[in-house]
mmJSON file of the N, C-alpha and C atoms, coordinates in Angstrom:
{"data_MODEL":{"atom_site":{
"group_PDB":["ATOM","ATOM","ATOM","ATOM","ATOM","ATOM","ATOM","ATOM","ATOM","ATOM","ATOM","ATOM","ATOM","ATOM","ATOM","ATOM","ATOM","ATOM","ATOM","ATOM","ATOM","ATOM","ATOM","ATOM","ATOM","ATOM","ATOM","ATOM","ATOM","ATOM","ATOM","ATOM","ATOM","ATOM","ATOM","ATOM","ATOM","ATOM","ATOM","ATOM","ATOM","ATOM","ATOM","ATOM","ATOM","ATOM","ATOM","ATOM","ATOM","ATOM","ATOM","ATOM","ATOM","ATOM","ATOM","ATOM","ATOM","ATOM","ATOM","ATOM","ATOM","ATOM","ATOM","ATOM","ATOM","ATOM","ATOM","ATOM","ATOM","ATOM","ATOM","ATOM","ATOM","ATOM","ATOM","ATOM","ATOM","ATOM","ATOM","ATOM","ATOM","ATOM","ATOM","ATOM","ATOM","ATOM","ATOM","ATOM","ATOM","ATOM","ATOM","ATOM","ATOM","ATOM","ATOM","ATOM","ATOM","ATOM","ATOM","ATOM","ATOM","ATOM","ATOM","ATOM","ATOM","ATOM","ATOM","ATOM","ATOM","ATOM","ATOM","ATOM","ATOM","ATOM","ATOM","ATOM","ATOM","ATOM","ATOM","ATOM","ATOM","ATOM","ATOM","ATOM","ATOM","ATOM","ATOM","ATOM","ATOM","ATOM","ATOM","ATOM","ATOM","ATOM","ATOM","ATOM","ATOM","ATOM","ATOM","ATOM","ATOM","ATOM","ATOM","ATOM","ATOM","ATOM","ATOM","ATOM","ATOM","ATOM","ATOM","ATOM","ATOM","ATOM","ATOM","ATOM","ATOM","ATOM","ATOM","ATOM","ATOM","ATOM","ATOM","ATOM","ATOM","ATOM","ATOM","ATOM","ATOM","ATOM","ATOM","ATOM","ATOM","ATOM","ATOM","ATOM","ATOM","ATOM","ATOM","ATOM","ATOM","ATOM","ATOM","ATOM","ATOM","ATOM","ATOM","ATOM","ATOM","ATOM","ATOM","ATOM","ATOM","ATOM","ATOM","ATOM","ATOM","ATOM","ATOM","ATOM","ATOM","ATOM","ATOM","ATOM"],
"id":[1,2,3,4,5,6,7,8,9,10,11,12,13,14,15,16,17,18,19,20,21,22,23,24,25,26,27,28,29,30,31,32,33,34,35,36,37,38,39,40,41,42,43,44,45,46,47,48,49,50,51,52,53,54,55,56,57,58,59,60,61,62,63,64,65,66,67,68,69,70,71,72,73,74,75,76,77,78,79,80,81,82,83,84,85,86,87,88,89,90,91,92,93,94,95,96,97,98,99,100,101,102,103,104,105,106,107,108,109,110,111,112,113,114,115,116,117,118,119,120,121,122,123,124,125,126,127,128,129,130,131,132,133,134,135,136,137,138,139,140,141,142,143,144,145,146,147,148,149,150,151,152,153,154,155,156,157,158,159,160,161,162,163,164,165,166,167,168,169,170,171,172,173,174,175,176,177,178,179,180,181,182,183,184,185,186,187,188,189,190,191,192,193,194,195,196,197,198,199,200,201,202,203,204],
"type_symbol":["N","C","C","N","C","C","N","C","C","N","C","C","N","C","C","N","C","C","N","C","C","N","C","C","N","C","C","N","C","C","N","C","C","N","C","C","N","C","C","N","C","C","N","C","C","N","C","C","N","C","C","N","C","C","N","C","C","N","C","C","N","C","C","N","C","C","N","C","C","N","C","C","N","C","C","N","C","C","N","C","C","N","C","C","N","C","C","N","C","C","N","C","C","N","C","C","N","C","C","N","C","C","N","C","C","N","C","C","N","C","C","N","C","C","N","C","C","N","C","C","N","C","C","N","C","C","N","C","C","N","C","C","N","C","C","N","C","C","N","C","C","N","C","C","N","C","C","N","C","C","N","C","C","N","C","C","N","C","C","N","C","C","N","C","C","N","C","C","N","C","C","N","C","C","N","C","C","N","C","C","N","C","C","N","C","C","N","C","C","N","C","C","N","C","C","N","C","C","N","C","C","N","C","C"],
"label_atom_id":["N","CA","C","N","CA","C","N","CA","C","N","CA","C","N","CA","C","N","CA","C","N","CA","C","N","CA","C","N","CA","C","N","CA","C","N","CA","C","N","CA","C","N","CA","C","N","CA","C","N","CA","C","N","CA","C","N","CA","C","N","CA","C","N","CA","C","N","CA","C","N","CA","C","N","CA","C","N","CA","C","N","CA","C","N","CA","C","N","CA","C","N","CA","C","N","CA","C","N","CA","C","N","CA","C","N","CA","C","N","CA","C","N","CA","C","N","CA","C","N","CA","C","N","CA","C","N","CA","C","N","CA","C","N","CA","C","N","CA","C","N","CA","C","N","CA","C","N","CA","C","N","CA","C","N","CA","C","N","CA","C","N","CA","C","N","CA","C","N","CA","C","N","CA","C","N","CA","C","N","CA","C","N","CA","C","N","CA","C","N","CA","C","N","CA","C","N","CA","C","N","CA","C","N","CA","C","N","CA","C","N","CA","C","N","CA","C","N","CA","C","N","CA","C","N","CA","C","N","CA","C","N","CA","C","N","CA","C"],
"label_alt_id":[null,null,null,null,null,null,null,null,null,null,null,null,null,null,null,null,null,null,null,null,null,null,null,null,null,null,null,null,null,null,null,null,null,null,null,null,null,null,null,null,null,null,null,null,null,null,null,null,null,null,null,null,null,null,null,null,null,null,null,null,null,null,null,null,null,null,null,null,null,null,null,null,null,null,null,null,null,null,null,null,null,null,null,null,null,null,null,null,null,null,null,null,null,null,null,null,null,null,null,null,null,null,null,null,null,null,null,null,null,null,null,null,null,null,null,null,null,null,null,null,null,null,null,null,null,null,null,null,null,null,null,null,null,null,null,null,null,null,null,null,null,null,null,null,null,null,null,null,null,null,null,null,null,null,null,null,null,null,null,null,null,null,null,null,null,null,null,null,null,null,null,null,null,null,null,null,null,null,null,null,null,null,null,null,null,null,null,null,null,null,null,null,null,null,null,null,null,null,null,null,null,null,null,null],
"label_comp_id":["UNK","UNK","UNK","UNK","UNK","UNK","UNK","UNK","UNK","UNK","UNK","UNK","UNK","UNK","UNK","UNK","UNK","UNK","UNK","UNK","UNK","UNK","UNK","UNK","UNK","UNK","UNK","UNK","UNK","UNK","UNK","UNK","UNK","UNK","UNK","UNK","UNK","UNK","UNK","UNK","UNK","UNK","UNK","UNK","UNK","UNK","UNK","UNK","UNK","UNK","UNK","UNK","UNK","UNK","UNK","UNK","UNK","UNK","UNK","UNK","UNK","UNK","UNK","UNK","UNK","UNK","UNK","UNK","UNK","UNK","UNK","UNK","UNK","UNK","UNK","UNK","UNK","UNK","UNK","UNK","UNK","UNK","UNK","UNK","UNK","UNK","UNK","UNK","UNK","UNK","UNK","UNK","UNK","UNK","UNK","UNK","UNK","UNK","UNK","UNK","UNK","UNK","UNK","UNK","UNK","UNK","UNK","UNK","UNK","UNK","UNK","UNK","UNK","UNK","UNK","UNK","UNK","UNK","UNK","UNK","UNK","UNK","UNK","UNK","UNK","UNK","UNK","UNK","UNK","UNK","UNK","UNK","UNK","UNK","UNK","UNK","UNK","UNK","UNK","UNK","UNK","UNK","UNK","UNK","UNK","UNK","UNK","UNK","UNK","UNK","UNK","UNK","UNK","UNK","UNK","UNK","UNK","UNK","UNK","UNK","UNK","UNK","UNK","UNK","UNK","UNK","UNK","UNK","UNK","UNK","UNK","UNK","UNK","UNK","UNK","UNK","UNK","UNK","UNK","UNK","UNK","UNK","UNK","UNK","UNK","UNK","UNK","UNK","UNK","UNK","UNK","UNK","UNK","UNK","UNK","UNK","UNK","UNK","UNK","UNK","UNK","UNK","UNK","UNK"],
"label_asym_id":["A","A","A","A","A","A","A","A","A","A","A","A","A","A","A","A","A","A","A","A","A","A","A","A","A","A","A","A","A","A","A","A","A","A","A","A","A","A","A","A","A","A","A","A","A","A","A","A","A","A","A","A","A","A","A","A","A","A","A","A","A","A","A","A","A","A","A","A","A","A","A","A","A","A","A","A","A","A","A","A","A","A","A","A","A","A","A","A","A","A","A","A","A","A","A","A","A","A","A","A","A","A","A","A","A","A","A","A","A","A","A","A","A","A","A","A","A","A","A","A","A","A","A","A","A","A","A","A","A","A","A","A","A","A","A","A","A","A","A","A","A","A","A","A","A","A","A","A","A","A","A","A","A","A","A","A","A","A","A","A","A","A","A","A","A","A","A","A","A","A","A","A","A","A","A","A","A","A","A","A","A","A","A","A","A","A","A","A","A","A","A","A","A","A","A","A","A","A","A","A","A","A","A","A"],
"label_entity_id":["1","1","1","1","1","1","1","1","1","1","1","1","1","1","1","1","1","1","1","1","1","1","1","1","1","1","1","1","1","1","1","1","1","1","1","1","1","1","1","1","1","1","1","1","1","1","1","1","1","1","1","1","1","1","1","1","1","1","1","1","1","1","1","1","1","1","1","1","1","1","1","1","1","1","1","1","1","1","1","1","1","1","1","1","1","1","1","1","1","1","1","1","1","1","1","1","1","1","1","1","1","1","1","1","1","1","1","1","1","1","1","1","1","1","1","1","1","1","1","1","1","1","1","1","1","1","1","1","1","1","1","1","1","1","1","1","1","1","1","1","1","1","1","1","1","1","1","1","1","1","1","1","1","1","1","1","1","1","1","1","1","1","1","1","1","1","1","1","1","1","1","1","1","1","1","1","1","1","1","1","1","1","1","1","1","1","1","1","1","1","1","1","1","1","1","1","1","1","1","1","1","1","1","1"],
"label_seq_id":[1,1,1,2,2,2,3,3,3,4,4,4,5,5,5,6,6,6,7,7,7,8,8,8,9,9,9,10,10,10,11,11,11,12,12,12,13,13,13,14,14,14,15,15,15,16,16,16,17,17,17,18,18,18,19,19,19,20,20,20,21,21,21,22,22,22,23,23,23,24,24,24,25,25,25,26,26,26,27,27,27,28,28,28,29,29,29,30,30,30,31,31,31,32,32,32,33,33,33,34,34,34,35,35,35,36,36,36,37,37,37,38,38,38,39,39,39,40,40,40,41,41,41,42,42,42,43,43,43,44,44,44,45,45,45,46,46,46,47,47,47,48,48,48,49,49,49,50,50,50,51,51,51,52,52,52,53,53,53,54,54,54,55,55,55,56,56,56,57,57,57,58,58,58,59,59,59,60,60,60,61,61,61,62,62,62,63,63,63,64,64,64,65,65,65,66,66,66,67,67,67,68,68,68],
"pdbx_PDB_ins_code":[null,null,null,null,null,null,null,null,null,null,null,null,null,null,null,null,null,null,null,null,null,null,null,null,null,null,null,null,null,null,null,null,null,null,null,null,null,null,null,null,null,null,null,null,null,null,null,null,null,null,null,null,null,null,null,null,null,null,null,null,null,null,null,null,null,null,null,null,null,null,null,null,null,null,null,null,null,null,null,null,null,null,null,null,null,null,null,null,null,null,null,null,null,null,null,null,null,null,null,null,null,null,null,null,null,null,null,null,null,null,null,null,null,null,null,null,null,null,null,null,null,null,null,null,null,null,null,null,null,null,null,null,null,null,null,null,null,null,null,null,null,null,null,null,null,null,null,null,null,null,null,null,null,null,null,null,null,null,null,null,null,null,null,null,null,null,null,null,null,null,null,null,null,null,null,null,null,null,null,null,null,null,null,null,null,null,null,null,null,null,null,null,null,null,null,null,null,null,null,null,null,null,null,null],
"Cartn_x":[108.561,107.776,107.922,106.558,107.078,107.353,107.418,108.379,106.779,105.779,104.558,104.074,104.374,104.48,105.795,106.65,107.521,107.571,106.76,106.701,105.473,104.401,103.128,104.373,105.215,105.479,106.408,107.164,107.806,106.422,105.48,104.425,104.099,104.13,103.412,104.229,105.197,106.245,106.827,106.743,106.642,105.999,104.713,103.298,103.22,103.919,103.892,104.917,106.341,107.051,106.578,105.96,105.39,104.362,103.632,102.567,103.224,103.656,105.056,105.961,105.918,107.339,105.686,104.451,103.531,103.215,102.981,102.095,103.911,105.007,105.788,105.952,105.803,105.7,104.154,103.713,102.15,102.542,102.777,103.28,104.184,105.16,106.512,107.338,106.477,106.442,107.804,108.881,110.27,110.858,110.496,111.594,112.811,113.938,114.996,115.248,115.605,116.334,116.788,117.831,118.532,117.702,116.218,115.441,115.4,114.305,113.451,114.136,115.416,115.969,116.065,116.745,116.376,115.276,114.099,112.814,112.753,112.93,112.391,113.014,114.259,114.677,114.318,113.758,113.554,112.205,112.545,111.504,110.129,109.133,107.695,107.851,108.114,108.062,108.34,109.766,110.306,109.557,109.331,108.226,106.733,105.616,105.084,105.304,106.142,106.577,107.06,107.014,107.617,105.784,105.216,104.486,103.4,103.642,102.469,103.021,104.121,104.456,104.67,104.586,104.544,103.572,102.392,101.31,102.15,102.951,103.751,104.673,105.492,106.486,106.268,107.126,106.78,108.474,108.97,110.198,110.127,110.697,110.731,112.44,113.295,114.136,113.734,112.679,112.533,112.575,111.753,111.953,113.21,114.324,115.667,115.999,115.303,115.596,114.837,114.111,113.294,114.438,115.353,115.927,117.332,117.501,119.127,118.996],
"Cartn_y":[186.113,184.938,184.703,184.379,184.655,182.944,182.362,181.274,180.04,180.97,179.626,179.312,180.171,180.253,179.309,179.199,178.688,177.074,176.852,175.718,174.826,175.558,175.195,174.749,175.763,175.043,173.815,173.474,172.536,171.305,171.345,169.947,169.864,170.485,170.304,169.409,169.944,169.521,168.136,167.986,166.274,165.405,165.89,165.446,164.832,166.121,165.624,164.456,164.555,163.53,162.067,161.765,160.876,159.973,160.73,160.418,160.28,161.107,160.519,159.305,158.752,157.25,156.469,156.902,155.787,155.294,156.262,155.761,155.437,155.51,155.115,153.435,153.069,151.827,151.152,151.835,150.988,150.271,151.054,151.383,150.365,150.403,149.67,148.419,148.394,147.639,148.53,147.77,148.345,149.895,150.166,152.117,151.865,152.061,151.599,152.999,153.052,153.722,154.94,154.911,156.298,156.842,156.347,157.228,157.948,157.296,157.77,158.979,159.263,159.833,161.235,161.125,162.294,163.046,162.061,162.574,163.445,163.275,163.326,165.14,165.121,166.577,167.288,166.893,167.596,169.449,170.083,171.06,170.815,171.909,171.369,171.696,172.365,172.735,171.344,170.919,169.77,168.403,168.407,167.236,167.268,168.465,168.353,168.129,167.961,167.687,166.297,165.954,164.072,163.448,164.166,163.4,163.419,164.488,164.29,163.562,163.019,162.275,160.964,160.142,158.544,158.491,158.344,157.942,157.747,158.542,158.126,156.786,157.034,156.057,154.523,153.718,152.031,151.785,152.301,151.74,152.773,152.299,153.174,153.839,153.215,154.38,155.302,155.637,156.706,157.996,157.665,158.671,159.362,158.681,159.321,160.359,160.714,161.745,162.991,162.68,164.265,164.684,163.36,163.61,164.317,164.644,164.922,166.431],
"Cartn_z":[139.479,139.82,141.325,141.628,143.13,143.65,145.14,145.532,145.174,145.51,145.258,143.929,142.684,141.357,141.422,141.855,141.029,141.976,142.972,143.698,142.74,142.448,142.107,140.104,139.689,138.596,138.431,139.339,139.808,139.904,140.609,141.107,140.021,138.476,137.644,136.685,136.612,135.967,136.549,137.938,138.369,138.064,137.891,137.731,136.363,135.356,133.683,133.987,134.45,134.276,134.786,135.879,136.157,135.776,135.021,134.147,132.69,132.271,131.071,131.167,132.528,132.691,132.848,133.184,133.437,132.309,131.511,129.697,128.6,129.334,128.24,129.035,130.431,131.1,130.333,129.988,129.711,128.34,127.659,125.931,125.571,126.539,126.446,127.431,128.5,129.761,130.4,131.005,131.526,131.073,131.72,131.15,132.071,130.944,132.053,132.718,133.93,134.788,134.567,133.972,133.25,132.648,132.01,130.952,131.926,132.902,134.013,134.652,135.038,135.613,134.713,133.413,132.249,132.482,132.448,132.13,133.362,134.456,135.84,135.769,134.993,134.676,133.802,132.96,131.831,132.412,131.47,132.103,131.449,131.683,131.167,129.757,129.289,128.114,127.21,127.682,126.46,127.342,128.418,129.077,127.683,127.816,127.007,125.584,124.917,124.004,123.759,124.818,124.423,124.968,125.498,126.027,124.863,124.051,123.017,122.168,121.999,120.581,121.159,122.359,122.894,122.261,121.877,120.834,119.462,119.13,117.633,117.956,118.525,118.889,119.022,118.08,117.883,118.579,118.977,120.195,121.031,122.124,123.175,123.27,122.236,121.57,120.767,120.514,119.503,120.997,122.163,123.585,123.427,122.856,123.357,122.775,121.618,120.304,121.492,122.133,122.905,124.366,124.674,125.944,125.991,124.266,124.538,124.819],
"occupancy":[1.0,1.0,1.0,1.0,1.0,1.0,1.0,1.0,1.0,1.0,1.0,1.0,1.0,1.0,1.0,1.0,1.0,1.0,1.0,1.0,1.0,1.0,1.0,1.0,1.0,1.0,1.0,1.0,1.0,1.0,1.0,1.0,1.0,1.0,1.0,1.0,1.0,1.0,1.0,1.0,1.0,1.0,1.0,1.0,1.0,1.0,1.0,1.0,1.0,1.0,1.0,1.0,1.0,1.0,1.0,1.0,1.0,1.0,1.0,1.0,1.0,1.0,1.0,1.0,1.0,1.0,1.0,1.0,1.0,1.0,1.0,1.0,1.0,1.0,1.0,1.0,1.0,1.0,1.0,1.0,1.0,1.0,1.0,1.0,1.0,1.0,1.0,1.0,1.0,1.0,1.0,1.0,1.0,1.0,1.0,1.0,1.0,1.0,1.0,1.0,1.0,1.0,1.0,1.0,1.0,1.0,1.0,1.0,1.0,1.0,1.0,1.0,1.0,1.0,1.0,1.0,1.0,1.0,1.0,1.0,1.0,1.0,1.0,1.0,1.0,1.0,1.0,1.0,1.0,1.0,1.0,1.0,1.0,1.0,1.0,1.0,1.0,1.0,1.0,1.0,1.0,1.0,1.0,1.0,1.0,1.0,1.0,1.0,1.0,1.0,1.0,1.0,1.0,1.0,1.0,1.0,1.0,1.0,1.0,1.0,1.0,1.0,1.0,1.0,1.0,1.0,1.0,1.0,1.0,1.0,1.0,1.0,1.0,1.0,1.0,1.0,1.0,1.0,1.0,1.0,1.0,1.0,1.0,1.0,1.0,1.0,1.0,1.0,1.0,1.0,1.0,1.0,1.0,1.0,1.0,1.0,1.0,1.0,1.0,1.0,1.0,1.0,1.0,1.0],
"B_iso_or_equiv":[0.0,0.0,0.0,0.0,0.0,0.0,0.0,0.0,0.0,0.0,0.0,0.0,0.0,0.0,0.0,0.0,0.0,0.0,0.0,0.0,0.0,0.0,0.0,0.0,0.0,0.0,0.0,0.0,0.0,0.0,0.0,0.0,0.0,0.0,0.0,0.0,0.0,0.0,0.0,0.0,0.0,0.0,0.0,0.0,0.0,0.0,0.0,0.0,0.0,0.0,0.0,0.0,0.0,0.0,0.0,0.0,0.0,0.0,0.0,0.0,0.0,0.0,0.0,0.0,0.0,0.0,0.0,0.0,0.0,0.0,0.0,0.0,0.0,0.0,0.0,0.0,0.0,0.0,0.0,0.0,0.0,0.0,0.0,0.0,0.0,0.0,0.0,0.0,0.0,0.0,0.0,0.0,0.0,0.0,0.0,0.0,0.0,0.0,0.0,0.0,0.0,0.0,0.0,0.0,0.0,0.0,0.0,0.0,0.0,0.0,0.0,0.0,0.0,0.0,0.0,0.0,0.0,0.0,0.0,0.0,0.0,0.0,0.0,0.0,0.0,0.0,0.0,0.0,0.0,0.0,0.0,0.0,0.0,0.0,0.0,0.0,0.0,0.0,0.0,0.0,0.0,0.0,0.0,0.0,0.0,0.0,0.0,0.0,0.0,0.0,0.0,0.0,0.0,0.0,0.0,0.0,0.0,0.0,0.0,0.0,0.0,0.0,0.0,0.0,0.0,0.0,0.0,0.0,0.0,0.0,0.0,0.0,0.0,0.0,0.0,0.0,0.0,0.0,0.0,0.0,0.0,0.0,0.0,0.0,0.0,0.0,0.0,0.0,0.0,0.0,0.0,0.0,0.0,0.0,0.0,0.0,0.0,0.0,0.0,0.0,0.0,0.0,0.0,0.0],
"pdbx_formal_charge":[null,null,null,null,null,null,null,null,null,null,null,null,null,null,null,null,null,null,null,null,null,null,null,null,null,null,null,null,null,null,null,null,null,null,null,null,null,null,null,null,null,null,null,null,null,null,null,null,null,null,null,null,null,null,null,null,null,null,null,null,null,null,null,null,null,null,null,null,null,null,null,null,null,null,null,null,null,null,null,null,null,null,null,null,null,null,null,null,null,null,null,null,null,null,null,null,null,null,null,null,null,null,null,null,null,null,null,null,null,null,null,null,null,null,null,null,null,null,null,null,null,null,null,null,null,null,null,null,null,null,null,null,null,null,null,null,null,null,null,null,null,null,null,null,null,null,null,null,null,null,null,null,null,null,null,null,null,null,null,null,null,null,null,null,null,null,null,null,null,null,null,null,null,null,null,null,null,null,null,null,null,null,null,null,null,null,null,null,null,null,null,null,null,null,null,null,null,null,null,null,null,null,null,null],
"auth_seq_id":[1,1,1,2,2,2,3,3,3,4,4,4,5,5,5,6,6,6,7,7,7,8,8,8,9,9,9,10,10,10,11,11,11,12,12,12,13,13,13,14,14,14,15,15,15,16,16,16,17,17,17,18,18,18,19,19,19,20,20,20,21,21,21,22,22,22,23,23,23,24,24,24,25,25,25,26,26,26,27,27,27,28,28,28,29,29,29,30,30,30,31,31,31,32,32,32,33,33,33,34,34,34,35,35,35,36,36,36,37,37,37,38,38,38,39,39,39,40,40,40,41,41,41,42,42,42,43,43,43,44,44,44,45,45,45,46,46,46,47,47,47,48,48,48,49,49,49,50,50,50,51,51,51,52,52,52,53,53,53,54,54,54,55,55,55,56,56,56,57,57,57,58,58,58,59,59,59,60,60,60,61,61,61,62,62,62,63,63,63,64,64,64,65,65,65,66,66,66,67,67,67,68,68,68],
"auth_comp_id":["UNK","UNK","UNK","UNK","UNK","UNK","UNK","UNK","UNK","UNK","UNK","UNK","UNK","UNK","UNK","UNK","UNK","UNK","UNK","UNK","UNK","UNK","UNK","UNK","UNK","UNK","UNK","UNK","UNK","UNK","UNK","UNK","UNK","UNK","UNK","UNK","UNK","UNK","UNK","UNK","UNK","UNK","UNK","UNK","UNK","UNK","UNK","UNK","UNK","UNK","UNK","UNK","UNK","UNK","UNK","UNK","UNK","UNK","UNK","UNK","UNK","UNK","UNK","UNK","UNK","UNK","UNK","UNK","UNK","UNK","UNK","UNK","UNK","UNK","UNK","UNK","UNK","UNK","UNK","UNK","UNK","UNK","UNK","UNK","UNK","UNK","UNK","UNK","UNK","UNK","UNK","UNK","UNK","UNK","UNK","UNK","UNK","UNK","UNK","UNK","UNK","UNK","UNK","UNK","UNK","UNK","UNK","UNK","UNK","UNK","UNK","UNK","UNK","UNK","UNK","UNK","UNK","UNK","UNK","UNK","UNK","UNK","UNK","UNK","UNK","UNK","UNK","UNK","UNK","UNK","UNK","UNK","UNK","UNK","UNK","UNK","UNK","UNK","UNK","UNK","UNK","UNK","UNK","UNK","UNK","UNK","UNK","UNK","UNK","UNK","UNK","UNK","UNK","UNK","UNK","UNK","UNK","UNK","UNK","UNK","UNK","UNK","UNK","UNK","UNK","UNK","UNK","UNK","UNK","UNK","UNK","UNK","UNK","UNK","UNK","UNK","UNK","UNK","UNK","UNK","UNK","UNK","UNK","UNK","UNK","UNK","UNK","UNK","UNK","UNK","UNK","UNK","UNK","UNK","UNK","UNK","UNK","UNK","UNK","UNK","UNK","UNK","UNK","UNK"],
"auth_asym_id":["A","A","A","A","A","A","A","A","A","A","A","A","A","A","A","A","A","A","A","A","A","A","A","A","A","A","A","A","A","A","A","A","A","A","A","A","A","A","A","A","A","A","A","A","A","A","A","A","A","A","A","A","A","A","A","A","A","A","A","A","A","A","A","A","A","A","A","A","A","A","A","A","A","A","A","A","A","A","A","A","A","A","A","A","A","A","A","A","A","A","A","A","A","A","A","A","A","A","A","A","A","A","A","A","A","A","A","A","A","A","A","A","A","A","A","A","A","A","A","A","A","A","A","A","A","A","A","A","A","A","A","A","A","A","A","A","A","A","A","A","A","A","A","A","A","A","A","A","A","A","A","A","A","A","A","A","A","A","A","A","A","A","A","A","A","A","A","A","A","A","A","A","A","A","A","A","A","A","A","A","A","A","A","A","A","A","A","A","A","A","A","A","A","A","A","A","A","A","A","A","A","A","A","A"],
"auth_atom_id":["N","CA","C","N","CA","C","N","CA","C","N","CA","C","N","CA","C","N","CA","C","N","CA","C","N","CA","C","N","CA","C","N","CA","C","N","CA","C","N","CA","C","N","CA","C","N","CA","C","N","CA","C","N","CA","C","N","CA","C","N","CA","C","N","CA","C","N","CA","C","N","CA","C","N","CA","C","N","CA","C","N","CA","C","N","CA","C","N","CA","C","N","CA","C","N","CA","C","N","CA","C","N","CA","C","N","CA","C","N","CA","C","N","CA","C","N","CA","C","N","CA","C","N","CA","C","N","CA","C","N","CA","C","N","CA","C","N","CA","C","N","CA","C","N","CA","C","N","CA","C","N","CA","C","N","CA","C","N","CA","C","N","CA","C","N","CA","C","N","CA","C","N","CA","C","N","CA","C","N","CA","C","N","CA","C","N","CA","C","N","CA","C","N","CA","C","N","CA","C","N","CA","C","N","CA","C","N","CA","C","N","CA","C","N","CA","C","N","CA","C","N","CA","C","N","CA","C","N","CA","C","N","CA","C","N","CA","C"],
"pdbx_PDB_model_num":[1,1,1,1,1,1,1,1,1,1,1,1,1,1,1,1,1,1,1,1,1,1,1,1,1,1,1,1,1,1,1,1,1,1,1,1,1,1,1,1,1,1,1,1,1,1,1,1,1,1,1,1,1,1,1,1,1,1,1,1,1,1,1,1,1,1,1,1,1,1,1,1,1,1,1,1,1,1,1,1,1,1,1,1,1,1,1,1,1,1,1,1,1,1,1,1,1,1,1,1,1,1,1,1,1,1,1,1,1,1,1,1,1,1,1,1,1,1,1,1,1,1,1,1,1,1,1,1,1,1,1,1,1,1,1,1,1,1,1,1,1,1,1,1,1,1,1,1,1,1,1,1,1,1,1,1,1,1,1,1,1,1,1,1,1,1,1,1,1,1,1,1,1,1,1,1,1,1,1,1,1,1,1,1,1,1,1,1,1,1,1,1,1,1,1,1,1,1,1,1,1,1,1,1]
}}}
């Protein structure tokens, strides 16, 4: 993989997380802190995966089951 493949997969993967703390802030108002920070690491793979199931979720503890 070369350094702009792996730069271009990094912006994407910011991009999901950011947009993942926006619609769990819409959903839920306050995301505390520490989520945010998890999320902000998580890779794309398990990012897409929480981001399709905030539509399921009626607490915004159910998020924590995708962050461990």
């Amino acid at each position: 993989m070369s350094l702009a493949d792996m730069w271009c997969q990094e912006g994407k993967a910011k991009r999901l997380a950011e947009t993942t703390i926006l619609l769990l802030t819409q959903k839920f108002g306050k995301v505390p802190s520490d989520m945010k920070e998890r999320i902000t690491k998580m890779d794309t793979d398990s990012l897409k995966i929480l981001f399709i199931n905030i539509f399921n979720f009626t607490a915004i503890d159910a998020a924590k089951y995708y962050l461990q």
